[in-house]
Backbone as a ProteinNet text record, in pm:
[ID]
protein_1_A
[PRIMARY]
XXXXXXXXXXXXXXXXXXXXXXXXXXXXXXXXXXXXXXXXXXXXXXXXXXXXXXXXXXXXXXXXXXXXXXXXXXXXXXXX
[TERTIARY]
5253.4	5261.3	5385.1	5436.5	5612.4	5528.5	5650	5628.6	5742.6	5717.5	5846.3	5817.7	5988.1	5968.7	5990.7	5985	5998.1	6166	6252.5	6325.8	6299.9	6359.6	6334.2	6475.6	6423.5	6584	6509.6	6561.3	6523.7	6493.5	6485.3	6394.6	6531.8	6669.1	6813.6	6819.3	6866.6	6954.9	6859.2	6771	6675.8	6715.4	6739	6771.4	6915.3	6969.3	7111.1	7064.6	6958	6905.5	6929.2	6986.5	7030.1	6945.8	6950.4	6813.3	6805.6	6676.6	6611.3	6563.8	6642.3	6626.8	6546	6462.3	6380.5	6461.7	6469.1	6612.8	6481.1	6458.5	6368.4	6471.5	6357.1	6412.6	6262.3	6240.1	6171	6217.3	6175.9	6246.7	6315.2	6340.8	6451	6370.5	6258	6186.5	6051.7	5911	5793.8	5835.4	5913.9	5964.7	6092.2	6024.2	6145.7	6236.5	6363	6451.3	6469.9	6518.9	6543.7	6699.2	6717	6919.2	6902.4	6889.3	6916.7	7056	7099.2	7189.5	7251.2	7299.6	7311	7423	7444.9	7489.7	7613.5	7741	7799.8	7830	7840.8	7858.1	7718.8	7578.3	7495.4	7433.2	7483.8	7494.5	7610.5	7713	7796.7	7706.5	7659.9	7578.9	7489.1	7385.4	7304.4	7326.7	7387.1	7487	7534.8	7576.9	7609.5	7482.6	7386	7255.9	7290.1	7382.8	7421.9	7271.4	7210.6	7085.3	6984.1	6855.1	6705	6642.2	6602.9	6507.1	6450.9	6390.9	6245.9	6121.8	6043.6	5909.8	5838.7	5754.1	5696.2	5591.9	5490.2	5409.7	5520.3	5654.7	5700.5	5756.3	5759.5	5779.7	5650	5533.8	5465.7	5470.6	5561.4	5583.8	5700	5765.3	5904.1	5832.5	5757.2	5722.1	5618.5	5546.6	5465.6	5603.2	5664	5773.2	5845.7	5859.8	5952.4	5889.2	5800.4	5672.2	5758.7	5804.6	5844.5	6038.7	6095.8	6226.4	6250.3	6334.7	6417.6	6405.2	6391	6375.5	6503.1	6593.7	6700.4	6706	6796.1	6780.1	6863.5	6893.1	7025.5	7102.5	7222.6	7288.3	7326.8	7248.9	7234.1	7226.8	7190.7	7140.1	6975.7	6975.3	6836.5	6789.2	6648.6	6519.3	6452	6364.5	6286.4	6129.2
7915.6	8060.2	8100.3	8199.1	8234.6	8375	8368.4	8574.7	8630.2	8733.7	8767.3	8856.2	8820.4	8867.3	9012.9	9091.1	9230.3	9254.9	9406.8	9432.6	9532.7	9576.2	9704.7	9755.5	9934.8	10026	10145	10220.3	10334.8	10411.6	10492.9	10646.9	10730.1	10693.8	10757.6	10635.4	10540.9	10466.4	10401	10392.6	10411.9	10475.9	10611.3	10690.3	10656.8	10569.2	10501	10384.5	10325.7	10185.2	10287.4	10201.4	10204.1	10129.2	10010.6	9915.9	9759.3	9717.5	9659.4	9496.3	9366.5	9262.5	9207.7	9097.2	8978.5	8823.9	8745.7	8654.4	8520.7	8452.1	8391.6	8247.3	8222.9	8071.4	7962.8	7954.3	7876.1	7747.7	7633.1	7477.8	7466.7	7620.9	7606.7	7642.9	7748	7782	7873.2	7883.6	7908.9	8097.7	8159	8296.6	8322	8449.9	8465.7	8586.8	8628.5	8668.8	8855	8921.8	9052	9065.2	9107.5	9182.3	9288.4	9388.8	9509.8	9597.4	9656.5	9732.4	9894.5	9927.5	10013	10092.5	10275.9	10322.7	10345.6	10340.4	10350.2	10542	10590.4	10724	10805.6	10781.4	10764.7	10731.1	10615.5	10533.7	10567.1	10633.9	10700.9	10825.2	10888.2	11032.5	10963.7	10904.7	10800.3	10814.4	10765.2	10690.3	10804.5	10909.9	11036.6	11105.1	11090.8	11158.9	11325.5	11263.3	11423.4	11457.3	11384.2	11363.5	11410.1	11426.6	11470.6	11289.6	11276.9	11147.5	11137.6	11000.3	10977.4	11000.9	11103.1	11114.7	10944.5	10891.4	10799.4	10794.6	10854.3	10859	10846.6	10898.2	10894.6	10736.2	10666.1	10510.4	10462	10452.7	10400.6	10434.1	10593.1	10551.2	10478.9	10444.7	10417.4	10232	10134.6	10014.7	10025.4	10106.9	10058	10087.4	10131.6	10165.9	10083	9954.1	9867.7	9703.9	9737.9	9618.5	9560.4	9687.6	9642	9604.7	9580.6	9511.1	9358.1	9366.8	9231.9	9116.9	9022.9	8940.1	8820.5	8752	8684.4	8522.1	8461.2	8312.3	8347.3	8265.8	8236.7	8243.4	8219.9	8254.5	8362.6	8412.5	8544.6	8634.7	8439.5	8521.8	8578.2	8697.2	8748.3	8678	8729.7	8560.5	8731.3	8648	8775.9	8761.7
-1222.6	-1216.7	-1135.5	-1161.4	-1091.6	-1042.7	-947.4	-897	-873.2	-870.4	-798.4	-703.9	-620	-507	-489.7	-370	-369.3	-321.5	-405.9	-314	-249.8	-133.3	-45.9	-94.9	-38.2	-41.7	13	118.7	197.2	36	62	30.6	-40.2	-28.8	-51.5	-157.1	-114.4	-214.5	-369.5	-337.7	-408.5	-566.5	-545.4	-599.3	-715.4	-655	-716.9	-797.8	-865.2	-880.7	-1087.1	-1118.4	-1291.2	-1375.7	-1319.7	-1390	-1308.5	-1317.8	-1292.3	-1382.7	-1369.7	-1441.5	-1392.4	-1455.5	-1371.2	-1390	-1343.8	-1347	-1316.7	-1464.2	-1491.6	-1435.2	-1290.4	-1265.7	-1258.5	-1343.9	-1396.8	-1400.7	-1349	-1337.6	-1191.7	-1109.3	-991.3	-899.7	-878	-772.1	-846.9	-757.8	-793.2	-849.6	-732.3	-750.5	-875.1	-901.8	-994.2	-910	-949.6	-855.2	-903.5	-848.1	-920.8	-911.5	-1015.1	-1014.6	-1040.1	-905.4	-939.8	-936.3	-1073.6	-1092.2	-1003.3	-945.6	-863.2	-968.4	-984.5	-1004.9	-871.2	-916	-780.8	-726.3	-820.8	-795.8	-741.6	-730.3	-699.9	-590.9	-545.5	-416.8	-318.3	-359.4	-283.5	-234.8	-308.6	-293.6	-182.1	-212.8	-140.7	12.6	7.8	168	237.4	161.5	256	269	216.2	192.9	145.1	44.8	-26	-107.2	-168.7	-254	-133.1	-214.8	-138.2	-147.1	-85.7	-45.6	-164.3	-251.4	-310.6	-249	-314.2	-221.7	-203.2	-123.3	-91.7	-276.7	-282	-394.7	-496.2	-523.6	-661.9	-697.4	-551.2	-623.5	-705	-723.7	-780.8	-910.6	-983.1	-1100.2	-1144.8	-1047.5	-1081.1	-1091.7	-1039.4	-1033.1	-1154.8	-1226.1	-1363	-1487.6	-1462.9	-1548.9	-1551.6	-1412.1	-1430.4	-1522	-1544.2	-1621.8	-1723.5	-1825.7	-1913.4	-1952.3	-1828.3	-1786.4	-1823.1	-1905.9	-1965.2	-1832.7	-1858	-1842.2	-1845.8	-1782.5	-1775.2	-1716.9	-1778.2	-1731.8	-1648.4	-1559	-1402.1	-1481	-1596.6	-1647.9	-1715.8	-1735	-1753.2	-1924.2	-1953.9	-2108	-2122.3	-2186.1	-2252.2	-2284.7	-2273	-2324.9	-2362.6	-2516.1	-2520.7	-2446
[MASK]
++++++++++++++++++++++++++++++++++++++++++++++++++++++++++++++++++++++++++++++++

């Protein structure tokens, strides 16, 4: 069985995250890894806290929404 692990990001930068891979290392370790994509114009906003915070409650839709995210070998080809 694999898992994966968690990433953290304050309540701002959060807000900058574009998408979300699972980076299937299967054969290399029990965990599987995340590559998350950051918008940079976004994450600039972010960082100055030009943006309003993510409410705390609105991450839990943002994690059932991420269920259905591609899936990647360490190389970084698609697996379906």
């Amino acid at each position: 069985m694999s898992r994966i692990d968690r990433g953290y990001m304050d309540a701002w930068t959060v807000r900058a995250v574009h998408e979300v891979n699972v980076i299937n290392m299967t054969g290399l370790s029990d965990h599987h890894a995340l590559d998350v994509v950051l918008s940079r114009r976004a994450l600039i906003e972010a960082l100055r806290r030009a943006i309003p915070p993510l409410a705390p409650w609105a991450l839990a839709a943002h994690s059932t929404a991420a269920e259905a995210d591609t899936t990647v070998t360490p190389r970084g080809k698609d697996r379906p």
